[in-house]
C-alpha positions in Angstrom: 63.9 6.9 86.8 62.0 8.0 90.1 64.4 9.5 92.6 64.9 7.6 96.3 64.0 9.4 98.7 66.4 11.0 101.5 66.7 8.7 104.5 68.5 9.0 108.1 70.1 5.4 107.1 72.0 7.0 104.2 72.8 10.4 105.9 74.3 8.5 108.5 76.0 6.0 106.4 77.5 9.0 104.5 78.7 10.8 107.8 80.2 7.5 109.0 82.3 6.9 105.6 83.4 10.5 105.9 84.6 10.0 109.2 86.3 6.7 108.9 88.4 8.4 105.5 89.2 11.1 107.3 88.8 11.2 110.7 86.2 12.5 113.4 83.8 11.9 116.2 80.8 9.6 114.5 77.6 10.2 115.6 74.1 11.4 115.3 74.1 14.9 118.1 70.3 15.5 117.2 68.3 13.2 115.4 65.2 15.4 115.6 66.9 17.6 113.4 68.1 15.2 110.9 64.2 13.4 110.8 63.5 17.5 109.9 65.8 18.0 107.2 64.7 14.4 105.7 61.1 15.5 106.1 61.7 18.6 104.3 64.1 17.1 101.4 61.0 14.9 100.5 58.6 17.4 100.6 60.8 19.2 97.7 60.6 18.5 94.5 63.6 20.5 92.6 66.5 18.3 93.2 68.8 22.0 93.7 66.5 22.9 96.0 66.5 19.2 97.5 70.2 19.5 97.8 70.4 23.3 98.7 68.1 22.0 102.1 70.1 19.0 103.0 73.8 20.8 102.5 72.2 24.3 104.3 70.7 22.1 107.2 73.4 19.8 107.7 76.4 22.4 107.6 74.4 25.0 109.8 72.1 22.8 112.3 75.4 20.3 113.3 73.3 16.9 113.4 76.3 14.8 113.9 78.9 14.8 116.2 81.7 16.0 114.1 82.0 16.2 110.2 79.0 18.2 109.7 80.4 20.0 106.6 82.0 17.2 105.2 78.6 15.5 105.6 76.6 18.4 104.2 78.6 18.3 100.6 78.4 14.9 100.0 74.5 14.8 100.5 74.2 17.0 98.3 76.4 16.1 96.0 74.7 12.7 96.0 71.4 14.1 95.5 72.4 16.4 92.4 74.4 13.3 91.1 71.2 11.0 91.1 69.7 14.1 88.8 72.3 14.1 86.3 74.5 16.9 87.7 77.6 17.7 89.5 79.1 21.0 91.1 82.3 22.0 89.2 84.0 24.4 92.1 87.9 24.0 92.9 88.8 22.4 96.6 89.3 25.9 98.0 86.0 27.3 96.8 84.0 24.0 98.0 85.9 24.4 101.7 85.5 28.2 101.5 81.9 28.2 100.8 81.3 25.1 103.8 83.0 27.5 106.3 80.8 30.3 105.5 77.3 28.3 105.2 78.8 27.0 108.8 79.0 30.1 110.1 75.7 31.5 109.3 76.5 33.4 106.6 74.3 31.7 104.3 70.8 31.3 103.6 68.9 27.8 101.9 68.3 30.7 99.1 71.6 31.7 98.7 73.1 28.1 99.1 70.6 27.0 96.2 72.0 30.2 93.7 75.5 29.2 94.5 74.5 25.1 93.9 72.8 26.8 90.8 76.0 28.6 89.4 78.4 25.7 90.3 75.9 23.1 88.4 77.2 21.1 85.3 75.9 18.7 83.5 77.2 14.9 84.5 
């Protein structure tokens, strides 16, 4: 089955769910960033890579408003889930990890290796 491609309908759909469970500004801050990170998510074709792009770009470029991070995680969560995997990490290492690619610590390469070592099978 052909994967869908990444659209700013669903990324915003996503970042408005998150923010009506739990809270947040909703809102696109920069939608010429998000049209980038789209363009560049269908230009990939490893879905890790995919997924390291959208979480990476998301949690470090801010698009939205508020819920950035929360945002990032499920995008690419969603993307590995539509290619048969998931990311098995405890709460604590999923927040940890958000914080850090947030603050710049964090590369699309090294994102990708942690999405990599985290990956199961669905």
């Amino acid at each position: 089955m052909p994967e869908s491609p990444v659209t700013s309908d669903k990324l915003i759909e996503i970042h408005h769910d998150i923010i009506q469970d739990y809270g947040g500004a909703c809102g696109v801050r920069d939608e010429a960033t998000l049209d980038h990170l789209i363009y560049q998510v269908n230009r990939t074709k490893s879905c890790k890579r995919k997924a390291a792009i959208i979480l990476h770009g998301i949690a470090s470029d801010h698009p939205f408003v508020d819920g950035n991070k929360r945002t990032a995680f499920v995008a690419a969560e969603n993307i590995l889930k539509n290619c048969g995997y998931r990311i098995m990490a405890t709460d604590d290492e999923m927040v940890s990890f958000m914080i850090e690619v947030a603050s710049y610590l964090h590369t699309r390469d090294s994102v990708e290796a942690w999405i990599k070592e985290k990956l199961e099978l669905a």
